[in-house]
C-alpha positions as CSV (number, residue, x, y, z in Angstrom):
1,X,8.4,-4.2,-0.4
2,X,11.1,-4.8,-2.0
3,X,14.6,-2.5,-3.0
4,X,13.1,-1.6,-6.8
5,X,9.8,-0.7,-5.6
6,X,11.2,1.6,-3.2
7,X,13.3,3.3,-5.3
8,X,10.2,3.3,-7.7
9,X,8.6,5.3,-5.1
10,X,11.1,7.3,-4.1
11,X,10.9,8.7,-8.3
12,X,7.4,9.2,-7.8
13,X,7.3,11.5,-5.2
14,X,10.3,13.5,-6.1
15,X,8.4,14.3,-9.3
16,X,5.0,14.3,-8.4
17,X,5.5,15.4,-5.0
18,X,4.1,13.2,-2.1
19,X,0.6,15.2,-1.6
20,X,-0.2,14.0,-5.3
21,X,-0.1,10.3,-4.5
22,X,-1.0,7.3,-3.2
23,X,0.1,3.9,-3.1
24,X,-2.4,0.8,-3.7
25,X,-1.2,-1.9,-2.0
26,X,-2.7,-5.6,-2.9
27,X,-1.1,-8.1,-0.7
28,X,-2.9,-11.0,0.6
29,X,-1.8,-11.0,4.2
30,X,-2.5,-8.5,6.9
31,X,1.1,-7.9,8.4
32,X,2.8,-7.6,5.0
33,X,0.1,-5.2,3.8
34,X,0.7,-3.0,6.7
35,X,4.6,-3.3,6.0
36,X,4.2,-2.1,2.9
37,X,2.1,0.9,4.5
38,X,4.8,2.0,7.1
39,X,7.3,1.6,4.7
40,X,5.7,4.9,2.5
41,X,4.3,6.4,5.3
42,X,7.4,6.3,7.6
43,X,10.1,5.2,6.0
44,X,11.3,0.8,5.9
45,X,11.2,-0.1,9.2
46,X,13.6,-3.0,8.5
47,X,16.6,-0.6,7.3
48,X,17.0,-3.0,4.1
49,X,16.2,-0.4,1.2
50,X,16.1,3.0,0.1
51,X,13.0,4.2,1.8
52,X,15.4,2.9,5.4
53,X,14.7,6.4,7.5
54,X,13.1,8.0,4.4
55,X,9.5,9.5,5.9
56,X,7.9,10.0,2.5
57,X,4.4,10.4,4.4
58,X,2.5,8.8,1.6
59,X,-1.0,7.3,2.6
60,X,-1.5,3.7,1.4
61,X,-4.7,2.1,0.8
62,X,-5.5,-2.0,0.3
63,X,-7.3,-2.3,-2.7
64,X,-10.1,-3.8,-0.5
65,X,-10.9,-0.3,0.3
66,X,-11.5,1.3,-2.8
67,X,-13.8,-1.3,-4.1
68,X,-16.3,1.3,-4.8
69,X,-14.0,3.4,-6.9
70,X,-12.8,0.8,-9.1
71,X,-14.5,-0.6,-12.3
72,X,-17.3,-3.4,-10.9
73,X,-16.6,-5.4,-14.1
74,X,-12.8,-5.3,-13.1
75,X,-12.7,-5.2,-9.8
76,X,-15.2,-8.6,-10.4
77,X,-12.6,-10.4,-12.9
78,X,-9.4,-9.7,-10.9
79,X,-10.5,-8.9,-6.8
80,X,-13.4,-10.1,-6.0
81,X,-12.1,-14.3,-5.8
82,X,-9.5,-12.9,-3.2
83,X,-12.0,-11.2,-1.1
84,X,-13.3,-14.4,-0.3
85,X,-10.8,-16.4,0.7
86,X,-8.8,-13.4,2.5
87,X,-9.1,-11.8,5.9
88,X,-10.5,-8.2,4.2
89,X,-11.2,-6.8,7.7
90,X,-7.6,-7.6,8.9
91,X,-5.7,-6.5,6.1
92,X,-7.5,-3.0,5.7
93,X,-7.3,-2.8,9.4
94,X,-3.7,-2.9,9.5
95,X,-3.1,-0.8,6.3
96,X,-5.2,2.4,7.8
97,X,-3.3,2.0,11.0
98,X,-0.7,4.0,8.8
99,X,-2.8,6.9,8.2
100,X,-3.9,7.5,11.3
């Protein structure tokens, strides 16, 4: 995730407050995905950006896993090609390590 993002997110939950949010995470590869995951649950693990020690606690979910609460139509044009040629099982695996 990179430095902006972070500090994006960092915005966010100072505002919002981090039991009103979520972060939706589309990456195509399992051990980026769940990078991205530690880094809002627990803070960047590689010490490179503002989130570096910064437990915000914020569960993450793949993008894979909320299929069913997303617009079919949409989720059809822009997800669904990606689902096919991606390891879903992995990538969602690794991202709810996180909330666990």
């Amino acid at each position: 995730m990179d430095l902006e993002n972070q500090a994006r997110i960092i915005d966010f939950t100072e505002k919002y407050g981090n039991e009103n949010l979520i972060v939706v995470i589309g990456g195509g590869e399992a051990e980026a995905s769940g990078l991205a995951a530690e880094t809002v649950s627990t803070g960047d693990p590689t010490f490179a950006g503002p989130l570096a020690g910064v437990p915000l606690g914020l569960k993450a979910y793949h993008i894979f896993e909320l299929k069913d609460l997303v617009d079919a139509a949409v989720y059809d044009e822009q997800i669904s090609m990606m689902e096919m040629v991606l390891d879903v099982d992995a990538i969602v695996k690794e991202v709810q390590t996180y909330r666990k």
